[in-house]
N, C-alpha and C positions, 0 to 999 in steps of 0.2 A: 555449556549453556547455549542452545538457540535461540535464533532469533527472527520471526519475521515480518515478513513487508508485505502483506496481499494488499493489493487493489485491483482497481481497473486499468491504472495507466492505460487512459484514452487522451493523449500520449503521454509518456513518461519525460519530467521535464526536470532540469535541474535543481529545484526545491526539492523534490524524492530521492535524489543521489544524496544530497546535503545533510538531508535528514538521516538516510542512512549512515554518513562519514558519522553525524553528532553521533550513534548510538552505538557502533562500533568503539570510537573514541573514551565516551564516555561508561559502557557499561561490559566493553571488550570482552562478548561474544565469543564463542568458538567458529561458527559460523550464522551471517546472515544473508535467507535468502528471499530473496524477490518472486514474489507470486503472483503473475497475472490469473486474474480471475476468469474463468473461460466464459461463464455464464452468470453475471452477476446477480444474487437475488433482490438487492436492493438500490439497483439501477436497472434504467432501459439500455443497453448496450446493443447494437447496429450487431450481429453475428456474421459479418461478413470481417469486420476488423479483428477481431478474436485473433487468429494468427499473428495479423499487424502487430498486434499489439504486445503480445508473446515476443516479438523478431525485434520491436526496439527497445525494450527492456533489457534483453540478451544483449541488442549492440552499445546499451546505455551503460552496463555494468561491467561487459567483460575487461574491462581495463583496472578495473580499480580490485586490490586486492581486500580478502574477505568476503566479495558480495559473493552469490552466484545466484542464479534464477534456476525454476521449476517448475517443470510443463505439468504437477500432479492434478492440478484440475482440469486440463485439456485430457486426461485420461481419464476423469471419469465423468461418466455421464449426468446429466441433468443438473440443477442449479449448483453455483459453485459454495458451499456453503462453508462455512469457518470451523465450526463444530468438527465436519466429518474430515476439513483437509488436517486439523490440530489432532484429533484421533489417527491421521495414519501419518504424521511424521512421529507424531510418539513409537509408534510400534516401528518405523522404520530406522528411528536413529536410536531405538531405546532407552527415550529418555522417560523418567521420572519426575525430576522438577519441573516447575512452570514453563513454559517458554514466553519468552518474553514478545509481544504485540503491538507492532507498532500501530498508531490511531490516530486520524485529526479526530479533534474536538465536534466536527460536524459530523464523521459516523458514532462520536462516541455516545453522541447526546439521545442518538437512537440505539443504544447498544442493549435495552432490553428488550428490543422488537426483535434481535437477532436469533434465526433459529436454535432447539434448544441451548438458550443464553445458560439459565440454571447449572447447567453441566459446561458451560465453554467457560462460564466463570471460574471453575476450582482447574481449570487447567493451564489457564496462562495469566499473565502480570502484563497488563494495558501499559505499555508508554506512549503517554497522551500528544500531541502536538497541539497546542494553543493555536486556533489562525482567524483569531479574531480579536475586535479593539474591546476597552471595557472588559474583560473577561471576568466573571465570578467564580472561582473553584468550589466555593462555597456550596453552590449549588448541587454539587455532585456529590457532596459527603453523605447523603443518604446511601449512595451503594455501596458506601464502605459496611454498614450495616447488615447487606445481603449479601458481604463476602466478598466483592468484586476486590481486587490489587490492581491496584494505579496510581501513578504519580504525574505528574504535569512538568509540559517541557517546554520553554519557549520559541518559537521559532523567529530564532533573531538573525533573520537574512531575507529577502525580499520574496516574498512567495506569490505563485501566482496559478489559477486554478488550471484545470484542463479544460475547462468550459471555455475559459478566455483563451487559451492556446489555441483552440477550434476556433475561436471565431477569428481571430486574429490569420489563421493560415488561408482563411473561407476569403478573408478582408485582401489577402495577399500581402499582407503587413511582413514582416524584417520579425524572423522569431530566433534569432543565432543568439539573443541575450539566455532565453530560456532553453534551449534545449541542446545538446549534444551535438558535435557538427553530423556524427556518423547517424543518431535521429533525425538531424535535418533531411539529412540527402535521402535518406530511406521513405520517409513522409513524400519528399519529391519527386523522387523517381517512381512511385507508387499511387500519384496521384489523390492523395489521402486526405480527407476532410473536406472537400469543394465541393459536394451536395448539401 
């Protein structure tokens, strides 16, 4: 069984490692990998960090066993879309069953805007991350109806966005609670986030 992790990690911070140990842990994977998004379609993302962004995820994961990261949407061209990257790990690892999808609750909520959704639905199993107070699951039971598999996962450890990491590095604030030391230094020695 696969399993992945696409985002942006604009940067990659200890909540996303976390979340990966929960899923490994909990639904022991054959492997999960981390997927920077080269070109996101449903974010403004800066294409000069694109690399950046690639290089701390690489230095976020390589220590822990099971993860690994994939450059396949810096290989292909134009928007990095979910659809076309889940169509070519299927034919590259030959898999058949679903693979499994990691998600917060705030892509998920827009997850039928997502290019052809229709077809990304019968191909993988959503594991949801909860990251917000009040949560309704309730609400999502309609796409049980269109076919969608998913289940909801709490995220019971302190999470904190990449927005706020950005403003916090921009502020010159102490970010060693949330990120990696080898993402710290990398961010620093690179000058990273201070426009």
């Amino acid at each position: 069984m696969l399993c992945v992790f696409q985002g942006t990690f604009n940067p990659i911070h200890n909540a996303h490692i976390r979340v990966g140990e929960f899923v490994l842990n909990t639904y022991n994977p054959d492997k999960l990998i981390f997927i920077p998004a080269a070109n996101p379609p449903h974010k403004i993302s800066d294409p000069k960090y694109a690399k950046h962004r690639y290089n701390m995820v690489e230095l976020a994961v390589k220590d822990y066993e099971g993860f690994s990261v994939s450059d396949i949407e810096y290989r292909r061209e134009g928007k990095s879309y979910t659809y076309l990257t889940i169509c070519e790990l299927r034919k590259l690892y030959n898999i058949k069953e679903r693979i499994l999808f990691i998600i917060g609750t705030d892509a998920f909520e827009k997850i039928e805007s997502w290019y052809e959704f229709d077809k990304l639905k019968d191909l993988v199993k959503f594991i949801v991350f909860v990251r917000e107070d009040n949560f309704n699951p309730s609400r999502y039971d309609y796409l049980k109806s269109r076919g969608v598999v998913f289940e909801f996962q709490p995220l019971s450890f302190e999470d904190v966005s990449s927005t706020e990491l950005r403003q916090k590095i921009k502020n010159n604030e102490d970010i060693s609670l949330y990120v990696n030391k080898k993402v710290e230094d990398y961010i620093k020695e690179n000058g990273l986030y201070k426009d």
